[in-house]
C-alpha positions as CSV (number, residue, x, y, z in Angstrom):
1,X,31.2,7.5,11.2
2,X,34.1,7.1,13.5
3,X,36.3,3.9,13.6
4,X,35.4,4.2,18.0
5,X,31.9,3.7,17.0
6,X,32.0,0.6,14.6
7,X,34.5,-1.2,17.0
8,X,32.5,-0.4,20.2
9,X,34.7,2.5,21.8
10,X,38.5,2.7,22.6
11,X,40.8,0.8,23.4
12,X,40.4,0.8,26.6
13,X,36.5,0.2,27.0
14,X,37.3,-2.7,24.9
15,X,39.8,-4.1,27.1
16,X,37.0,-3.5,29.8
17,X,34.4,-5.7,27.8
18,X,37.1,-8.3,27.2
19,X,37.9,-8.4,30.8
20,X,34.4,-8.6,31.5
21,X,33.4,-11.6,29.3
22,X,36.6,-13.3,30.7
23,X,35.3,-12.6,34.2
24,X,31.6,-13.8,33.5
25,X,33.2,-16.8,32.1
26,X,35.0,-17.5,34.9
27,X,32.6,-17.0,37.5
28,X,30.1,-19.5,35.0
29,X,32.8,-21.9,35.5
30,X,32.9,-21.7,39.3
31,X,29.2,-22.3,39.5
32,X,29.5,-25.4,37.0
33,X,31.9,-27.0,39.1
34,X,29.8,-26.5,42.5
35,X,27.4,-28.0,40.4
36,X,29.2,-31.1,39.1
37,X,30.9,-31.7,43.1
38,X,27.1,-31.5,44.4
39,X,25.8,-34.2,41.6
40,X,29.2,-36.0,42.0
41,X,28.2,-36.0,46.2
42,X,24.4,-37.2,45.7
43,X,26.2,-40.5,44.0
44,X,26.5,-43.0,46.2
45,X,30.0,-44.4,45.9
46,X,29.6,-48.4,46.6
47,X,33.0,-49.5,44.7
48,X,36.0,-47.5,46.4
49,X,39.0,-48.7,43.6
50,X,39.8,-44.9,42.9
51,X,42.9,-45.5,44.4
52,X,44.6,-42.4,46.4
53,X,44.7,-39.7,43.7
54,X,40.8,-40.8,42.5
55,X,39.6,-37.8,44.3
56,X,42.3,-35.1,43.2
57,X,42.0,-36.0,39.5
58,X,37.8,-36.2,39.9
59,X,38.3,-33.0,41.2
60,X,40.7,-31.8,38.3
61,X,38.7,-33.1,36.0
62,X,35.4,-31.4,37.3
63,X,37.1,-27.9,36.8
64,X,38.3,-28.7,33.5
65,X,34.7,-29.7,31.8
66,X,33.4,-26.6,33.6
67,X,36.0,-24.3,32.6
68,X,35.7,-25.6,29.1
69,X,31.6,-25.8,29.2
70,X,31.5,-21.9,30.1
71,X,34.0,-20.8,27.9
72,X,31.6,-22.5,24.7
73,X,28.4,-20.7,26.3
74,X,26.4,-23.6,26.3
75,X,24.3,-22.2,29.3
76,X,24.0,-18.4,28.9
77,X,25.1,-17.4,32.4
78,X,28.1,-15.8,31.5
79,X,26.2,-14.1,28.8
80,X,23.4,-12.7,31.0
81,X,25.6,-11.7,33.4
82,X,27.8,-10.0,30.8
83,X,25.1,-7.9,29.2
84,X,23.9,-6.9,32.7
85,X,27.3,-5.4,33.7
86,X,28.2,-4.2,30.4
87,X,25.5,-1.8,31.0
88,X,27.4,-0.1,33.8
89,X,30.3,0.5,31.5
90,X,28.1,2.1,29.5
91,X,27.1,4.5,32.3
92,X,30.8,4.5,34.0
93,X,33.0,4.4,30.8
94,X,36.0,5.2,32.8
95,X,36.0,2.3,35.2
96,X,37.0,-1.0,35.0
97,X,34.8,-4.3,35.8
């Protein structure tokens, strides 16, 4: 047995799976946010003390928890996702995600 087969290829394919499960993340995150803005939105807002910046740090704030809540996995979407294209790395080893 070959050290490639016990640590899941080369280098390089394993760079490609880590960029992969970075990108899944990422695009977990994005959809976590919409998702937090459109719950945020169906609130109705009667108390306007916020102050100027209330928005901009909401905002911050929104992509932080969903950054952070797709990074832990909590979900799966990045997961599914990930074991869908790591399939096609499989088939293509020599291209990148």
């Amino acid at each position: 047995m070959t050290v490639d087969r016990v640590t899941g290829g080369t280098p390089a394919a394993r760079d490609a799976r880590a960029e992969l499960k970075r990108l899944s993340q990422q695009l977990e995150a994005v959809f976590l946010n919409q998702l937090l803005q459109a719950m945020r939105a169906s609130v109705s807002h009667e108390s306007s003390d916020t102050g100027p910046g209330g928005e901009m740090f909401q905002a911050m704030l929104d992509e932080k928890l969903a950054s952070e809540a797709a990074a832990r996995e909590t979900r799966g979407l990045a997961d599914a996702l990930y074991r869908q294209l790591a399939r096609r790395l499989d088939a293509n080893p020599g291209t990148r995600p």
